[in-house]
Backbone as JSON, one array per atom type, in Angstrom:
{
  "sequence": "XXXXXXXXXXXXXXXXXXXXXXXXXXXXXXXXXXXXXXXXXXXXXXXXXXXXXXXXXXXXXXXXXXXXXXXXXXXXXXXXXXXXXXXXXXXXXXXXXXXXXXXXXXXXXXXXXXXXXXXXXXXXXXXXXXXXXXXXXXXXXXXXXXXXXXXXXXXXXXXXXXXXXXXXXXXXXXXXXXXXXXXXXXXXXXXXXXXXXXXXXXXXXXXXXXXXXXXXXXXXXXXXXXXXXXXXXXXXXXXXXXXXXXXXXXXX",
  "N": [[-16.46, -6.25, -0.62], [-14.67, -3.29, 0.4], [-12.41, -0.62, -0.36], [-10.21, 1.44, 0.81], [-8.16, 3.71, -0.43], [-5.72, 4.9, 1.79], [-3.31, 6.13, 1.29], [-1.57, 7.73, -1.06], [0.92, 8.73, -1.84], [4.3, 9.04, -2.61], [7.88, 8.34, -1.3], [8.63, 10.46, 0.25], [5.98, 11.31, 0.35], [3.38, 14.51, -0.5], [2.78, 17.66, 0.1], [6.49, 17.85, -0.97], [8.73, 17.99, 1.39], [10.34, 20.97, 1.4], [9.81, 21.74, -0.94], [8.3, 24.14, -3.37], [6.65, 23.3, -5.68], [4.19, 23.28, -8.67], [2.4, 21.28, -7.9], [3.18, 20.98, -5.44], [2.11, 23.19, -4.21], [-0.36, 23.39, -4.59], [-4.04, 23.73, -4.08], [-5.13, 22.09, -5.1], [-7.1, 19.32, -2.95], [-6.65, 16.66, -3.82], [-4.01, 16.81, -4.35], [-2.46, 16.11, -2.22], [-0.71, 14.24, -0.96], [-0.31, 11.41, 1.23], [2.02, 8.84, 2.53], [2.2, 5.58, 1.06], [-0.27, 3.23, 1.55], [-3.09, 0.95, 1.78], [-6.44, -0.01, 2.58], [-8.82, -2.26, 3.36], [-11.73, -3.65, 3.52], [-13.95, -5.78, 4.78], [-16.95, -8.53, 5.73], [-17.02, -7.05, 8.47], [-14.18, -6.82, 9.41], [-10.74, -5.18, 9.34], [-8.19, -4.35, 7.47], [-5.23, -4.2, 6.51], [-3.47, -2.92, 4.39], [0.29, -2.59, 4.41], [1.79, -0.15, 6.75], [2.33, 2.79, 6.94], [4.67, 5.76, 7.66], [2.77, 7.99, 8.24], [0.74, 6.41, 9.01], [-1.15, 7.32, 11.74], [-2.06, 9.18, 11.61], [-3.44, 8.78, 9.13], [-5.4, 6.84, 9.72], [-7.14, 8.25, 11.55], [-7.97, 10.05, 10.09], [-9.54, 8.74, 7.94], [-11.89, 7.13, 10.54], [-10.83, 4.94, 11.41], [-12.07, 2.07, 13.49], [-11.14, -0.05, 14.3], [-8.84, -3.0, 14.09], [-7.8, -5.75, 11.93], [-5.73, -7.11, 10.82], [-2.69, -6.74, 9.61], [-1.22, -6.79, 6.47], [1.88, -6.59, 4.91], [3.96, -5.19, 2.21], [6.49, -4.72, 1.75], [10.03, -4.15, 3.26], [10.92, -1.01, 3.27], [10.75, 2.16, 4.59], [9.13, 4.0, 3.92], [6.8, 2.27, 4.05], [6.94, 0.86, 6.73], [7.05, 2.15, 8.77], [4.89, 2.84, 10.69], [4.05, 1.27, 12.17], [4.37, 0.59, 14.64], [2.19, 2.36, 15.94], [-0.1, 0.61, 15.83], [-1.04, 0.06, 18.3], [-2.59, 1.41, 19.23], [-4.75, -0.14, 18.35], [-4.71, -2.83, 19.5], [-4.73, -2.06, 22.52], [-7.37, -1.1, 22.76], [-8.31, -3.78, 21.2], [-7.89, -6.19, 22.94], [-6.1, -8.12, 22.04], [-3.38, -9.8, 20.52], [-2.08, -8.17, 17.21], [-2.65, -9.38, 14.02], [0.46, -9.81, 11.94], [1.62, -9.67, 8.78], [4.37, -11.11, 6.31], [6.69, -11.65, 3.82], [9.78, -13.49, 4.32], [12.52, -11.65, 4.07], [11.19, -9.21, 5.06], [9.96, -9.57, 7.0], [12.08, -10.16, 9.23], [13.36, -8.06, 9.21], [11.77, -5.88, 10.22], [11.46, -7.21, 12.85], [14.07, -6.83, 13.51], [14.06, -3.67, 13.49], [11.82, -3.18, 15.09], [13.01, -4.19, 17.27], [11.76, -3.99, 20.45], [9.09, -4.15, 20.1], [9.31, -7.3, 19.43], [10.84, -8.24, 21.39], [10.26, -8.58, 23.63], [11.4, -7.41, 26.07], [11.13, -4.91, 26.29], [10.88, -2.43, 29.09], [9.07, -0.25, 29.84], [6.26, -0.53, 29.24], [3.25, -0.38, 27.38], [3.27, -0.87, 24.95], [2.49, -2.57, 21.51], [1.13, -5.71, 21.24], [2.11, -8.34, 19.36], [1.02, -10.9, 15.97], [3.11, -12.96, 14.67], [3.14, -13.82, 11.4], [4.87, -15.51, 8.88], [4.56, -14.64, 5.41], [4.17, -17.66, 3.04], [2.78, -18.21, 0.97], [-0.97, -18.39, -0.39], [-2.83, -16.42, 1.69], [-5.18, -16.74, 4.16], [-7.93, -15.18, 5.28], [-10.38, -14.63, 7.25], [-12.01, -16.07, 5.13], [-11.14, -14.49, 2.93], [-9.26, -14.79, 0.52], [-6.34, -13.93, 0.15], [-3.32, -13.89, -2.23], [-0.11, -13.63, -2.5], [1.85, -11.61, -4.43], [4.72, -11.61, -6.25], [7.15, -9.7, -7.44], [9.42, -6.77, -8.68], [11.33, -4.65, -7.15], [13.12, -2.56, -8.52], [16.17, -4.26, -8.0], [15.09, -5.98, -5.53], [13.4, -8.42, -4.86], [9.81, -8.24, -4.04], [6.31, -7.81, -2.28], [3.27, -7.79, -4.07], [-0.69, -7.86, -3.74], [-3.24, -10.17, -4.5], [-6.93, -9.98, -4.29], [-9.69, -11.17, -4.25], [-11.15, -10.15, -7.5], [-9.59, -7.94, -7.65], [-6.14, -6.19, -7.45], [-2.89, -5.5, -5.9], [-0.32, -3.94, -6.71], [1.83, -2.02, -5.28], [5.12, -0.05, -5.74], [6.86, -0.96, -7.23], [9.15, -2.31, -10.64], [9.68, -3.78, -12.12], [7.48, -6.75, -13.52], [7.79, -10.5, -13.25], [7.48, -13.22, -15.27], [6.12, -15.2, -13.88], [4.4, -14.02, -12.23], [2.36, -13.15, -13.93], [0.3, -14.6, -14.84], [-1.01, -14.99, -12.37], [-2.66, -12.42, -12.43], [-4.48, -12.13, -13.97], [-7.42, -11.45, -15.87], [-9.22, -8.96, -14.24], [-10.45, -6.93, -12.29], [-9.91, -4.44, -11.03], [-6.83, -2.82, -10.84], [-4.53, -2.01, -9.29], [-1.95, -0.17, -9.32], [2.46, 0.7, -9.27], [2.54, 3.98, -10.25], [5.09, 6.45, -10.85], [5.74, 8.92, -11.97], [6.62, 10.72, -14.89], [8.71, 10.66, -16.11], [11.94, 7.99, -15.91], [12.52, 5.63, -13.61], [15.04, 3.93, -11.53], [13.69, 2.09, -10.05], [11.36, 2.2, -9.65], [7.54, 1.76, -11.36], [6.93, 4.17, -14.15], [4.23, 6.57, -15.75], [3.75, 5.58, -18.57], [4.85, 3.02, -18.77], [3.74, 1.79, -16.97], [1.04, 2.11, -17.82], [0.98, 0.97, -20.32], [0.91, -1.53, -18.83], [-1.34, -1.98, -17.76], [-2.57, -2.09, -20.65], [-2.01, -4.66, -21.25], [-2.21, -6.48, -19.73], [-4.91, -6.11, -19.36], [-6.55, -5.45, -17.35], [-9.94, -4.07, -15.75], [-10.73, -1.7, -14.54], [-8.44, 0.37, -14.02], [-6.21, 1.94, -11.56], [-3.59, 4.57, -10.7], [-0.79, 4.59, -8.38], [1.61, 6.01, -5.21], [2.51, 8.23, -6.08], [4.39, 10.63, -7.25], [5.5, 14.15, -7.23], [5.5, 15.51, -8.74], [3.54, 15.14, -10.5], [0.29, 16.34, -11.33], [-3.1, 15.85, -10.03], [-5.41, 16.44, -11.48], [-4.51, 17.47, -14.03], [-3.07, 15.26, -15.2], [-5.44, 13.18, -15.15], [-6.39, 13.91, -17.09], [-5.77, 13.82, -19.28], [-5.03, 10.78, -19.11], [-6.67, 7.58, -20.34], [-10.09, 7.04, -20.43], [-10.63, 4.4, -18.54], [-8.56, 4.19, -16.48], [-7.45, 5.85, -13.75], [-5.49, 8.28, -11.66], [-5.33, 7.68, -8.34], [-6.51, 9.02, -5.12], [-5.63, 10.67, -1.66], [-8.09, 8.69, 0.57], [-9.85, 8.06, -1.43], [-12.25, 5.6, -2.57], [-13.47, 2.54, -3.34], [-15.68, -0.08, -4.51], [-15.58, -3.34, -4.6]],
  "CA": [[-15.26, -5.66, -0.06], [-14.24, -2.03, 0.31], [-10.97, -0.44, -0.39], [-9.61, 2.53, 0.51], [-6.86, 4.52, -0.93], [-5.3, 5.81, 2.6], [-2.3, 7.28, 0.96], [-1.24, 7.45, -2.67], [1.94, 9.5, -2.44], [5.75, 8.56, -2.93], [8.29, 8.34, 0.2], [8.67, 11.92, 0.43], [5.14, 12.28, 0.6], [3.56, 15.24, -1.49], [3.66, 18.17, -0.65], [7.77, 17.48, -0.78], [9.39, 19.17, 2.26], [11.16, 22.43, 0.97], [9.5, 22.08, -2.42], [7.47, 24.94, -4.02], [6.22, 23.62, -7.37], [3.07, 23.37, -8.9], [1.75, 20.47, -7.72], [3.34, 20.75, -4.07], [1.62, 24.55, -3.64], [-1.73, 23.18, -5.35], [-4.86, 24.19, -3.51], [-6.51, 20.43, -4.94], [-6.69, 17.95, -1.96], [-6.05, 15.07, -4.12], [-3.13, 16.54, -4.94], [-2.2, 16.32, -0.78], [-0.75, 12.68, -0.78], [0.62, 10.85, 2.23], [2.77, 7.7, 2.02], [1.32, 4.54, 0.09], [-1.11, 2.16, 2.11], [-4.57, 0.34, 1.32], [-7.44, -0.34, 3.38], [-9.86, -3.05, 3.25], [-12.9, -4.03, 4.74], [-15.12, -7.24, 4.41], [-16.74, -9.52, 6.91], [-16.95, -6.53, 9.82], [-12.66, -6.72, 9.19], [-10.42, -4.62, 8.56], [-7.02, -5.26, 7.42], [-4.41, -2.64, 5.94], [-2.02, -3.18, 3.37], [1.63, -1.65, 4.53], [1.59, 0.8, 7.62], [3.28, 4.19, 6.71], [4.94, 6.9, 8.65], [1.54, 8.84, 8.15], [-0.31, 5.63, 9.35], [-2.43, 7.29, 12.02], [-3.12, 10.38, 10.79], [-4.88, 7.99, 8.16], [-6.46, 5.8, 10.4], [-7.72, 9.2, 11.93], [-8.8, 10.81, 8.8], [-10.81, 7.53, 7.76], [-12.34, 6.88, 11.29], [-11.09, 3.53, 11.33], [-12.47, 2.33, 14.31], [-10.68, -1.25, 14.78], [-7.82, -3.28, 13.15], [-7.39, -6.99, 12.45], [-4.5, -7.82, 10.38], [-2.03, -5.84, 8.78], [-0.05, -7.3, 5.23], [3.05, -5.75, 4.17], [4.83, -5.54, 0.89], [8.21, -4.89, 1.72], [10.46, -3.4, 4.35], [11.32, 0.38, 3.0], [11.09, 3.01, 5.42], [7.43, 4.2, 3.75], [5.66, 1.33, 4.38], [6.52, -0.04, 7.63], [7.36, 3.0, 9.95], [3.67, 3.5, 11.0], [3.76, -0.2, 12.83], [4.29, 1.35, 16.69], [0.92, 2.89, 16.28], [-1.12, -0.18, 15.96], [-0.92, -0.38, 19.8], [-3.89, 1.76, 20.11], [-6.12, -1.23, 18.27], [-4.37, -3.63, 20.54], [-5.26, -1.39, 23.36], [-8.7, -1.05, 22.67], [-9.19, -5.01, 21.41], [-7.64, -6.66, 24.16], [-6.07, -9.05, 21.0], [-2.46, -9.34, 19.53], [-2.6, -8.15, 16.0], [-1.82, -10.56, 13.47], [0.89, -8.95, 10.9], [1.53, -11.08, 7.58], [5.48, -10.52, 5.72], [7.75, -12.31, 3.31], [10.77, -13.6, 5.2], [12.95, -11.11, 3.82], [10.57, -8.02, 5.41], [9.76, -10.03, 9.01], [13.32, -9.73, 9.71], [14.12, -6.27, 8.98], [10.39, -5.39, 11.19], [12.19, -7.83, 14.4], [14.99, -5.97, 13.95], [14.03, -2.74, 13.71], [10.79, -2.77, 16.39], [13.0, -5.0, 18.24], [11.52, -3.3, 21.74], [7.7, -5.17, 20.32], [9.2, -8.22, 19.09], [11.86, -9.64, 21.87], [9.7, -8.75, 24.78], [11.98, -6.93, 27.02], [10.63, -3.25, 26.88], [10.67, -2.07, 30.53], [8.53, 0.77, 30.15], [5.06, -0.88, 29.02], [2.47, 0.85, 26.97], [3.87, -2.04, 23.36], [1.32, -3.61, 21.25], [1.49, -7.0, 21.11], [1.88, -8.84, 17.08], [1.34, -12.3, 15.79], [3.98, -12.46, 13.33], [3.27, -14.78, 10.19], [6.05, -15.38, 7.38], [3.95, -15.37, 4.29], [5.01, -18.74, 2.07], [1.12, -18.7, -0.23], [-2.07, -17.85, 0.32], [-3.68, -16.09, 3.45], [-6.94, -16.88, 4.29], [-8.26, -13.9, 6.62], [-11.77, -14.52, 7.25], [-12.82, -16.45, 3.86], [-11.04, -13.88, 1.8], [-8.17, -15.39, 0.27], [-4.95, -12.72, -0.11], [-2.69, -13.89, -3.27], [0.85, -12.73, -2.94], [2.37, -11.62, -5.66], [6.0, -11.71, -6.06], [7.31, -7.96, -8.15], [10.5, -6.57, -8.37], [11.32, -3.02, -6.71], [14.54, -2.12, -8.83], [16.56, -5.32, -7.68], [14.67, -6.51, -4.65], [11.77, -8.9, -4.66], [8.83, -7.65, -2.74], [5.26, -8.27, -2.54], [1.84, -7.2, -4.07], [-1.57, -8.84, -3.26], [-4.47, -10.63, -5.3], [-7.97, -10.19, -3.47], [-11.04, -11.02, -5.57], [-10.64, -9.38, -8.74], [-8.8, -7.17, -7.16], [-4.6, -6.27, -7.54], [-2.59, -4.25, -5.76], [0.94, -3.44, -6.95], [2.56, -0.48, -5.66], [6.5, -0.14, -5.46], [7.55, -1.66, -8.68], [9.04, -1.63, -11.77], [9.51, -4.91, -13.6], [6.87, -8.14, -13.17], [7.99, -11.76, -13.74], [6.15, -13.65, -16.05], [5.66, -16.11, -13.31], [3.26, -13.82, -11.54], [1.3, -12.25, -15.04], [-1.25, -15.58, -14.74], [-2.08, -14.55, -11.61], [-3.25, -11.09, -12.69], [-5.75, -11.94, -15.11], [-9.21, -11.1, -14.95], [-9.25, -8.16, -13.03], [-11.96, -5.76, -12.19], [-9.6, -3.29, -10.48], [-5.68, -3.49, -10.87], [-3.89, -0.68, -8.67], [-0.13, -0.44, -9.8], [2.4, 2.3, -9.2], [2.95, 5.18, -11.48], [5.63, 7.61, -9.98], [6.46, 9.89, -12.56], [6.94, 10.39, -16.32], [10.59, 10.52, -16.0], [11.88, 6.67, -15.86], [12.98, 5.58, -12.73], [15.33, 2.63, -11.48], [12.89, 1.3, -9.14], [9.44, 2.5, -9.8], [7.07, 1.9, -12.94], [6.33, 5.15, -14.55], [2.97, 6.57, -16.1], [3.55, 4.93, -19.72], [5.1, 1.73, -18.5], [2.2, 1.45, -16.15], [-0.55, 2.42, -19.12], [1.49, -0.8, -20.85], [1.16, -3.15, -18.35], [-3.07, -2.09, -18.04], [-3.18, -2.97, -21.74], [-1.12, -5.95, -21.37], [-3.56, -7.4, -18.58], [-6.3, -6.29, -19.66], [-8.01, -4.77, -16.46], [-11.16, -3.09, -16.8], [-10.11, -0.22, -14.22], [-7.04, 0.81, -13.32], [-5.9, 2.88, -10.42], [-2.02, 4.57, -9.77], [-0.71, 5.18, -6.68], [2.75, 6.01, -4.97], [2.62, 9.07, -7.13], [5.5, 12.02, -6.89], [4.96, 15.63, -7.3], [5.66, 15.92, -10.88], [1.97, 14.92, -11.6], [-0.88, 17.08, -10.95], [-3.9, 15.07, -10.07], [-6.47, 17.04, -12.56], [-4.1, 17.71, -15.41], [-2.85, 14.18, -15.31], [-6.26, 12.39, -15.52], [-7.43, 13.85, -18.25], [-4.64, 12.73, -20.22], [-5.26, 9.32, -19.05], [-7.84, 6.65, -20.88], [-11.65, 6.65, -19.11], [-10.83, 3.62, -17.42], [-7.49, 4.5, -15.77], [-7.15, 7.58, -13.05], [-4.63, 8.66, -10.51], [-6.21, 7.3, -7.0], [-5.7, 10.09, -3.94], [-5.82, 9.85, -0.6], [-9.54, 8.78, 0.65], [-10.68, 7.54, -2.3], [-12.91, 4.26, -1.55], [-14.13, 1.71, -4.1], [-16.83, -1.08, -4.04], [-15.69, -4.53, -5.06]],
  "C": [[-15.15, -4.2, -0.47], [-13.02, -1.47, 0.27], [-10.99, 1.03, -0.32], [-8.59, 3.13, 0.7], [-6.24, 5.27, 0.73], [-4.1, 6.41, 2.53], [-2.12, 6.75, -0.38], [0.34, 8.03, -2.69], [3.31, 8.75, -2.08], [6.13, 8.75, -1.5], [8.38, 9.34, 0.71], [6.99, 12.35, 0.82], [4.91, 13.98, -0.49], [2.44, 15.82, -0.51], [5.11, 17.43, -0.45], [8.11, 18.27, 0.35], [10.35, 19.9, 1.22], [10.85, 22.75, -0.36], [8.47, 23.38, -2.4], [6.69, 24.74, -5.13], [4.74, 23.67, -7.42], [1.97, 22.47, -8.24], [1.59, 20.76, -6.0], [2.68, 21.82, -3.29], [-0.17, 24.6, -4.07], [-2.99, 23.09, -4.03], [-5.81, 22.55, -3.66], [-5.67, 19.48, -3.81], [-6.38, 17.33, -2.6], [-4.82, 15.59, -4.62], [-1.96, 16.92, -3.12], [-2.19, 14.49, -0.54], [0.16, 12.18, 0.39], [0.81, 9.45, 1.65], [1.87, 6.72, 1.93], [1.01, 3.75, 1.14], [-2.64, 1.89, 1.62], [-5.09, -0.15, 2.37], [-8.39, -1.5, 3.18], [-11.12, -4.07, 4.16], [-14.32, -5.03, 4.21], [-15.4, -7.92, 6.05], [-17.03, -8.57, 7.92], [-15.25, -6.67, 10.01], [-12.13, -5.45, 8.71], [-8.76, -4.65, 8.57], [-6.27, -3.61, 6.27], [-3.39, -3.6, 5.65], [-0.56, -2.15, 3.59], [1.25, -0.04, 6.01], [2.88, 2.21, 7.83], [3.56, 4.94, 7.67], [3.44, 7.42, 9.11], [0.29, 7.59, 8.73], [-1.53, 6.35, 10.75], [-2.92, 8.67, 11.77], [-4.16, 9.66, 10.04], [-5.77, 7.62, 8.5], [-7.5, 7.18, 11.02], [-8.6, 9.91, 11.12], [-10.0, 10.16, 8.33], [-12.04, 7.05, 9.02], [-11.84, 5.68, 11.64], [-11.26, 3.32, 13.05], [-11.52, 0.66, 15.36], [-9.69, -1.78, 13.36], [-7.64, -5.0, 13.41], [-6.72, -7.36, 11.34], [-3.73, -6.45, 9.63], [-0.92, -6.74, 7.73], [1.02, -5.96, 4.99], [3.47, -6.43, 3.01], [5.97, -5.45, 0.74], [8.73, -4.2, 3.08], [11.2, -1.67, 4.35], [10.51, 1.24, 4.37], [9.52, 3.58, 5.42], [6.68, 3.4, 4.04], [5.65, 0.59, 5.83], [7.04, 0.81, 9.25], [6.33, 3.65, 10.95], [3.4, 2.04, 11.7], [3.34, 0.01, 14.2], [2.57, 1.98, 16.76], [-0.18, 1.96, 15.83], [-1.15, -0.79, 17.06], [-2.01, 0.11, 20.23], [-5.22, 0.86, 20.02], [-6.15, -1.96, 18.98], [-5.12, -3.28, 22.08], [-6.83, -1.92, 23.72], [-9.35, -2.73, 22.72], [-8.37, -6.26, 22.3], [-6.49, -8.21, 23.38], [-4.46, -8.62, 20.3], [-2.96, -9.2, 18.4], [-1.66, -9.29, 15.66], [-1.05, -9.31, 12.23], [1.34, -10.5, 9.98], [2.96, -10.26, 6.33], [5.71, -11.69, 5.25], [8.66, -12.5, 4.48], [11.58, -12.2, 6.05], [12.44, -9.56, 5.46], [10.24, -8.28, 6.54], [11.06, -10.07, 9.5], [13.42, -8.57, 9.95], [12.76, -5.88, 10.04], [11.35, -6.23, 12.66], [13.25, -7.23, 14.55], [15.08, -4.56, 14.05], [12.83, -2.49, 14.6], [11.29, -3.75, 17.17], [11.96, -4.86, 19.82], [10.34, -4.07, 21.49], [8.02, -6.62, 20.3], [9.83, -9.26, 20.41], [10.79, -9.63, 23.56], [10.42, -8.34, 26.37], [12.38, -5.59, 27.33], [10.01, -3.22, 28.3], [9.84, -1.35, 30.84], [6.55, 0.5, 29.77], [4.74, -0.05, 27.6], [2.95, 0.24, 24.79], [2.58, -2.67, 23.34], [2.64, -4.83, 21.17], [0.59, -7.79, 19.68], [1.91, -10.25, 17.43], [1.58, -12.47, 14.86], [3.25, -13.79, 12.22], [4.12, -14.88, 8.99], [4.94, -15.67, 6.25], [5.33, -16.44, 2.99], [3.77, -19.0, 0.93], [0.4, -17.8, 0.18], [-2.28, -17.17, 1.43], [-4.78, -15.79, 3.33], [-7.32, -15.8, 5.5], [-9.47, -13.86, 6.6], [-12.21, -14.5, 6.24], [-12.5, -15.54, 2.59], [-9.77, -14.55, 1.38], [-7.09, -13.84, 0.19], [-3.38, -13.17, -0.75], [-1.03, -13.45, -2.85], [1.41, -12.72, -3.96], [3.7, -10.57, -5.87], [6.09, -10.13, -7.73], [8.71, -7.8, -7.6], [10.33, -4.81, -8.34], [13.05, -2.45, -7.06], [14.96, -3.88, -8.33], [15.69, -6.21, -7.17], [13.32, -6.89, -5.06], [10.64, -8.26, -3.3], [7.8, -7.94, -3.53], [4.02, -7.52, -3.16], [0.72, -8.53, -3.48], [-2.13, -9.03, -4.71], [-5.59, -10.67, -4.07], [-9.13, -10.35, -4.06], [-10.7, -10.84, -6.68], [-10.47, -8.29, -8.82], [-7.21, -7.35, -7.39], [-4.29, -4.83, -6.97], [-0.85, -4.31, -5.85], [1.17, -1.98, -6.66], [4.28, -1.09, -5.39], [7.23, -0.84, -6.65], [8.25, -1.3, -9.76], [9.66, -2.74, -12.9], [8.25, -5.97, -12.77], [7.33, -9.3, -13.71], [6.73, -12.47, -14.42], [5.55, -14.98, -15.22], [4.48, -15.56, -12.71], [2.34, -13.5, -12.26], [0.11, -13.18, -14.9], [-2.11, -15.11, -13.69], [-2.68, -12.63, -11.37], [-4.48, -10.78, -14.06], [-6.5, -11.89, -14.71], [-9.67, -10.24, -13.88], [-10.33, -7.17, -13.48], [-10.9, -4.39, -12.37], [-7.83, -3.82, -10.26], [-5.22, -1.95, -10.29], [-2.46, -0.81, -8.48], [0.65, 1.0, -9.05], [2.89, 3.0, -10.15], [3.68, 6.29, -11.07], [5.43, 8.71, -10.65], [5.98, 9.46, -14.15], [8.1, 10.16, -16.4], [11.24, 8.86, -15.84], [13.0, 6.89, -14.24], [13.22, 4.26, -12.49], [14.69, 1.63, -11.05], [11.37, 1.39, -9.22], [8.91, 2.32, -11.06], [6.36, 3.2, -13.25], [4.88, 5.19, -14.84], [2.63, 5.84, -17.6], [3.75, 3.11, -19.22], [3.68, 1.16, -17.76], [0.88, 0.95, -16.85], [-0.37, 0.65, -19.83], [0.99, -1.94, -20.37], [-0.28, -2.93, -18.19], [-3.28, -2.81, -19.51], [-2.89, -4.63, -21.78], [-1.8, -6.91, -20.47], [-4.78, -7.31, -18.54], [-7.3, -5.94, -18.54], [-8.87, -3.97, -16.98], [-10.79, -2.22, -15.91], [-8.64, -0.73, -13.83], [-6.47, 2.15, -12.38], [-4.25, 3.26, -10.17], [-2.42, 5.04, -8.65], [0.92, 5.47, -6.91], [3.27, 6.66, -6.16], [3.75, 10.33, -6.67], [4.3, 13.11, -7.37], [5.25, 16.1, -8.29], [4.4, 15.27, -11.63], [0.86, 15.55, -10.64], [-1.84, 16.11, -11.31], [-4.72, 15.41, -11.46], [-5.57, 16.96, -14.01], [-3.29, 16.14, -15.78], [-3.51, 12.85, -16.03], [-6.82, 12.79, -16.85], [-6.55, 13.76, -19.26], [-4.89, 11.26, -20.26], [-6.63, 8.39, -19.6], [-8.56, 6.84, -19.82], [-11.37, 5.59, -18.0], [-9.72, 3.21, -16.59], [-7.86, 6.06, -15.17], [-5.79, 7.11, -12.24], [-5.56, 8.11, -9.14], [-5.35, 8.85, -6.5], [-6.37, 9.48, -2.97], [-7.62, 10.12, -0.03], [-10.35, 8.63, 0.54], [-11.02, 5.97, -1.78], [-13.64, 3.93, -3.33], [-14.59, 0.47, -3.77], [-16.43, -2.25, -5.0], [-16.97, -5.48, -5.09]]
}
């Protein structure tokens, strides 16, 4: 399996509109993050974790050339405002997509793309979805896909398990119901907004914590603000933790 990073940055996106600082005027691409999604590709598949505002710029930037499932992790504004533009895979593969939500987050998607879901857009030119409520597992062509229940400030929302693979972004406590299923990881990709503590997000220490505390052998943030410079960041950080940016691709 292949994964790649097609956005790392917070809802704002980085640069920030109207900001100036260091990070947001910084000449390093990785420090040029669009809103948080994951890629993955096994099998001749390819399946995307959360579809952002910035979703086809990404898909554009990456080449992706086809699309067969899309998971979400919650229903915020960053992750699921880039949905309308998986009409051009539809297009192309003649195939509703399949999309895969908690209850909670397939509601709030039927009610806000009502125009794909009820079937009584007049004007054509709508993909067509095949919704699934995730309640366990999802098997997507022999890969299994874990959910794993995380709290975002109050609200439950989802990460995955894929191999010995994890991907948490949007967080900032874990139940100890889900910590079993995070053992044994190759590659654990959490998020790290900030240093500053925030109600809803897990910072860069809290984060570092929960790597020791699970014991991955790498670790990857994401759903990073503009109060961390990619370069001067990592080299603060232990060898086997970085910052991900957008682009980046790793080999399970």
């Amino acid at each position: 399996m292949k994964l790649t990073f097609l956005g790392t940055g917070t809802s704002t996106g980085v640069p920030t509109l109207g900001c100036h600082c260091q990070v947001c005027t910084s000449r390093d691409p990785r420090d040029k993050r669009t809103r948080p999604s994951l890629m993955l590709q096994f099998e001749g598949r390819v399946v995307i974790i959360d579809t952002s505002p910035d979703f086809r710029a990404q898909a554009l930037r990456e080449g992706i050339g086809r699309l067969d499932a899309v998971l979400f992790t919650h229903a915020h504004a960053d992750h699921v405002l880039g949905l309308d533009d998986v009409r051009g895979f539809y297009f192309r593969q003649g195939e509703p997509i399949p999309i895969y939500a908690d209850a909670r987050c397939m509601e709030t998607l039927r009610r806000v793309f009502s125009y794909i879901f009820d079937g009584s857009y007049p004007y054509g030119g709508v993909a067509k979805l095949d919704p699934h409520v995730i309640d366990g597992p999802v098997n997507l062509w022999g890969k299994e896909m874990i959910p794993l229940e995380v709290f975002h400030g109050n609200l439950p929302v989802l990460g995955f398990r894929f191999d010995k693979a994890a991907y948490l972004t949007d967080f900032s406590s874990i139940p100890d119901s889900t910590i079993p299923l995070l053992e044994d990881l190759d590659v654990l990709i959490l998020d790290a907004l900030r240093h500053k503590p925030h109600p809803a997000h897990s910072t860069i220490e809290q984060s570092l914590a929960w790597v020791e505390r699970l014991r991955a052998r790498k670790a990857f943030f994401t759903h990073i603000a503009h109060e961390l410079g990619h370069e001067e960041t990592n080299a603060k950080l232990p060898p086997h933790v970085r910052l991900a940016h957008d682009g980046l691709k790793l080999e399970l």
